[in-house]
C-alpha positions in Angstrom: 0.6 92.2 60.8 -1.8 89.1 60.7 -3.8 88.9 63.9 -6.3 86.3 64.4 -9.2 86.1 67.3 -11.3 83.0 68.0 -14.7 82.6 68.9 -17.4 80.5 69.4 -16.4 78.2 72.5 -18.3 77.2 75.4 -19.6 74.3 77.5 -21.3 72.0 75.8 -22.9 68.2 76.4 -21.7 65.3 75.2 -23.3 64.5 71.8 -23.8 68.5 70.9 -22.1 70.8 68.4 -20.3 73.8 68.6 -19.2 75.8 65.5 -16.2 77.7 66.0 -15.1 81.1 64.2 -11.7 83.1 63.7 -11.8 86.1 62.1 -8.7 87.4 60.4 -7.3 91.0 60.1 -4.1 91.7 57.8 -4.1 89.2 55.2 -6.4 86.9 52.6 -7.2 83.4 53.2 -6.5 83.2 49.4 -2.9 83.0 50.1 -2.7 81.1 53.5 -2.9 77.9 55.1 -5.3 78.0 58.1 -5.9 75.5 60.5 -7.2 74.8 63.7 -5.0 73.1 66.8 -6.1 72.1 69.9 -4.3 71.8 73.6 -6.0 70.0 76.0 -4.6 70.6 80.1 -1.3 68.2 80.5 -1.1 67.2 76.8 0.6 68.7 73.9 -0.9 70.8 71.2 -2.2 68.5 68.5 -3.7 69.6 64.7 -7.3 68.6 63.8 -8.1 70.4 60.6 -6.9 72.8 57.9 -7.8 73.9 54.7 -5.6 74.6 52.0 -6.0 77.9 49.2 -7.7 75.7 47.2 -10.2 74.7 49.5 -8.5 71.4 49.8 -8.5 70.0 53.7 -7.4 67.8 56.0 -8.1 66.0 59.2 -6.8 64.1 62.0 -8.3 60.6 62.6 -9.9 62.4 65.6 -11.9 64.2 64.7 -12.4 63.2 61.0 -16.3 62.8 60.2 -17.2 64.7 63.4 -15.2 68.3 62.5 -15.1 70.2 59.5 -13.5 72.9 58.5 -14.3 76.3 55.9 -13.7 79.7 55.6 -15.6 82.2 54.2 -13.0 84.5 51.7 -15.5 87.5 51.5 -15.9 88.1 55.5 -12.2 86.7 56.6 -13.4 84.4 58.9 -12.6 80.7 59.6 -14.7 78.3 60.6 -15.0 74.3 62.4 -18.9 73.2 62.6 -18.4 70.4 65.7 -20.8 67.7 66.0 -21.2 64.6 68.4 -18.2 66.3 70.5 -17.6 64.1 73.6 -15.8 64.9 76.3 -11.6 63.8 74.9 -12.7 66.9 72.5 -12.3 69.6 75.7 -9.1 71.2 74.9 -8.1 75.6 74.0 -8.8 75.7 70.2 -6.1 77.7 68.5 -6.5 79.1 64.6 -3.1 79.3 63.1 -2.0 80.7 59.7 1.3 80.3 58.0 2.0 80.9 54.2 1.1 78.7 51.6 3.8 75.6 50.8 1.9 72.9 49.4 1.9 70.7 52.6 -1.7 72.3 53.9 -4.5 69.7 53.4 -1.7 66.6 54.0 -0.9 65.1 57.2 2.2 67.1 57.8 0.0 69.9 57.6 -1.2 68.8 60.9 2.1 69.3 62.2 3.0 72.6 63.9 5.4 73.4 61.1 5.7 77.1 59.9 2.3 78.2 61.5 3.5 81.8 61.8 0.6 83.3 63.2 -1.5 82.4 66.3 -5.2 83.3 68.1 -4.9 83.7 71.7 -7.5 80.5 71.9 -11.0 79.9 72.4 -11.9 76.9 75.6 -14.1 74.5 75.0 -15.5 72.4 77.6 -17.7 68.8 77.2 -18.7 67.2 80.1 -20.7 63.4 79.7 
């Protein structure tokens, strides 16, 4: 059984950074696609970044040159380094996981398409 947990959120000014972690139990990232959604209150759950098992990755326009994403292999752990967040960035950050189908780092990747596992979220809060 995979089980992901998120970490990392808070409140934060407009402008700052925030790095975000989700450590993984139950699998490799060596054989999945990870990524990280977000939900913000009355909108639906969108994709911002993911990394492939290649290290490949892939953002939306977004957050593209603001977010990125890594993973460390050796400590299980995902990670998204946020800079100049503003305040469209508040939202629950999600990690997903789902297995490995070639569609990871590309724009359908963003998609919440076969993401078979789930963290229970992480809030992040920017106020201007």
């Amino acid at each position: 059984q995979v089980q992901l947990v998120e970490s990392g959120g808070g409140s934060v000014q407009a402008g700052g950074s925030l790095r975000l972690s989700c450590a993984a139990s139950g699998h490799t990232y060596s054989n999945y696609c990870m990524g990280w959604f977000r939900q913000a209150p009355g909108k639906e759950r969108e994709g911002g970044a993911t990394i492939d098992t290649d290290g490949s990755t892939g953002y939306a326009d977004s957050v593209k040159g603001r977010f990125t994403i890594s993973q460390d292999n050796a400590k299980y752990t995902l990670y998204l380094q946020k800079n100049s967040l503003n305040p469209d960035d508040t939202a629950m950050y999600y990690c997903a996981a789902k297995p490995q189908d070639g569609l990871c780092s590309r724009p359908l990747g963003l998609e919440d398409i076969g993401y078979r596992y789930w963290g229970q979220g992480t809030q992040v809060t920017v106020s201007s």
